[in-house]
C-alpha positions as CSV (number, residue, x, y, z in Angstrom):
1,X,-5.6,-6.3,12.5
2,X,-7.6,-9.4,13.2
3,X,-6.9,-12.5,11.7
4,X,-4.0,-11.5,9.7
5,X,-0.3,-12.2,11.4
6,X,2.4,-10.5,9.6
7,X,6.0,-11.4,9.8
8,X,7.9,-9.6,12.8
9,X,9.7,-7.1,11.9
10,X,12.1,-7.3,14.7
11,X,14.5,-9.6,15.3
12,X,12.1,-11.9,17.7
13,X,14.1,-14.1,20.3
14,X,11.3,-17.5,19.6
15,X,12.8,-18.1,16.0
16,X,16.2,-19.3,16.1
17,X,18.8,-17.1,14.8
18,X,19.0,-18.6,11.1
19,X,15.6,-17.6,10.6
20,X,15.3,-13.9,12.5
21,X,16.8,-12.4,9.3
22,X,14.5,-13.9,6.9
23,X,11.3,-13.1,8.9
24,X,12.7,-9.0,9.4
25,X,13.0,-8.7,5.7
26,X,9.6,-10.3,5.3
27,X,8.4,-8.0,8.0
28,X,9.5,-4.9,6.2
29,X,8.1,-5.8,3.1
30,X,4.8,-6.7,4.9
31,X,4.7,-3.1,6.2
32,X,5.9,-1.4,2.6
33,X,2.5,-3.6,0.9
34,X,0.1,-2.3,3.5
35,X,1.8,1.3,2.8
36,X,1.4,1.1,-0.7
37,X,-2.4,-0.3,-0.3
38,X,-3.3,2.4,2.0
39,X,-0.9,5.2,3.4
40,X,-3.2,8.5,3.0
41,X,-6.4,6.7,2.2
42,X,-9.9,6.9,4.5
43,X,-10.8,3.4,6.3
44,X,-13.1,2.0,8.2
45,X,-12.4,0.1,11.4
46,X,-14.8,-2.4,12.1
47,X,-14.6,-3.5,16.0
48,X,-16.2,-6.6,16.5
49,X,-18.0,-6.7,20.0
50,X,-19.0,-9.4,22.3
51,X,-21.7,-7.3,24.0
52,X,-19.8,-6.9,27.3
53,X,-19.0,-3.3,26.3
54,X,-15.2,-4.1,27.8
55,X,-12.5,-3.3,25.6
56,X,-10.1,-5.0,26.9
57,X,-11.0,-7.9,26.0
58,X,-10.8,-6.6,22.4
59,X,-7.3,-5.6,22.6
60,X,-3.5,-7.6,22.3
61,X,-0.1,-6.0,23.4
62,X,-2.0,-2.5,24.0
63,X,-3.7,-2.5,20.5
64,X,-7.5,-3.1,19.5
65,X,-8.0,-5.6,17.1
66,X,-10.8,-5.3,14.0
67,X,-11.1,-5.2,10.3
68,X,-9.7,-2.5,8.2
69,X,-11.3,-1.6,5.3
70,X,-10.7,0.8,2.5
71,X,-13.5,3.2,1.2
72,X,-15.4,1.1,-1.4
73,X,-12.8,-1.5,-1.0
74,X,-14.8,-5.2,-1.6
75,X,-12.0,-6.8,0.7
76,X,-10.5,-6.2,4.2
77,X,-6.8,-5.0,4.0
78,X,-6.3,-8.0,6.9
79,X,-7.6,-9.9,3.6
80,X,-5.8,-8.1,1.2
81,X,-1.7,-8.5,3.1
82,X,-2.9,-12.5,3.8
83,X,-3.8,-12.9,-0.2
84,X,-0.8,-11.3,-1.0
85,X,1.2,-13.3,1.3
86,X,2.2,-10.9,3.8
87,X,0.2,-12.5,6.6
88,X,-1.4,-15.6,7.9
89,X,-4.9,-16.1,9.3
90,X,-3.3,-17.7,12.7
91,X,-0.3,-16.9,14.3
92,X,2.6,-19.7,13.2
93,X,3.3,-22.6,15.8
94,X,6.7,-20.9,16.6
95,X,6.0,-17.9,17.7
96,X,2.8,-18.8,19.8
């Protein structure tokens, strides 16, 4: 999802080891909101394009990046986990 960097929910070698735990339970409940929003409900991916027609450049770790959106949702799910607090617009310093 663009613009919207959830917690990891493995334990990721770049935090130190006091703070893996803490980021794999935020990771977990990260993944059980975006569940509860929309687990069995129709979206929309919107793919944003920079005319080039080359998807690759559209992609990170194997995965295309866009905006999800729920039918007649008035907000993105990528807005929808960073209101709640279940992801960040930028990925964090520490992990970049």
């Amino acid at each position: 999802m663009l613009d919207c960097w959830a917690p990891d929910q493995h334990n990721d070698p770049r935090l130190p080891k006091e703070k893996q735990a803490a980021e794999k339970k935020a990771g977990l409940e990260s993944k059980a909101n975006l569940k509860a929003l929309a687990l069995g409900k129709p979206v929309t991916l919107h793919v944003p394009t920079d005319g080039s027609g080359d998807v690759a450049k559209l992609t990170t770790m194997g995965r295309v990046l866009g905006t999800v959106w729920l039918k007649d949702a008035d907000k993105s799910l990528n807005q929808m986990q960073v209101e709640a607090g279940h992801a960040t617009r930028e990925k964090r310093e520490e992990l970049k």
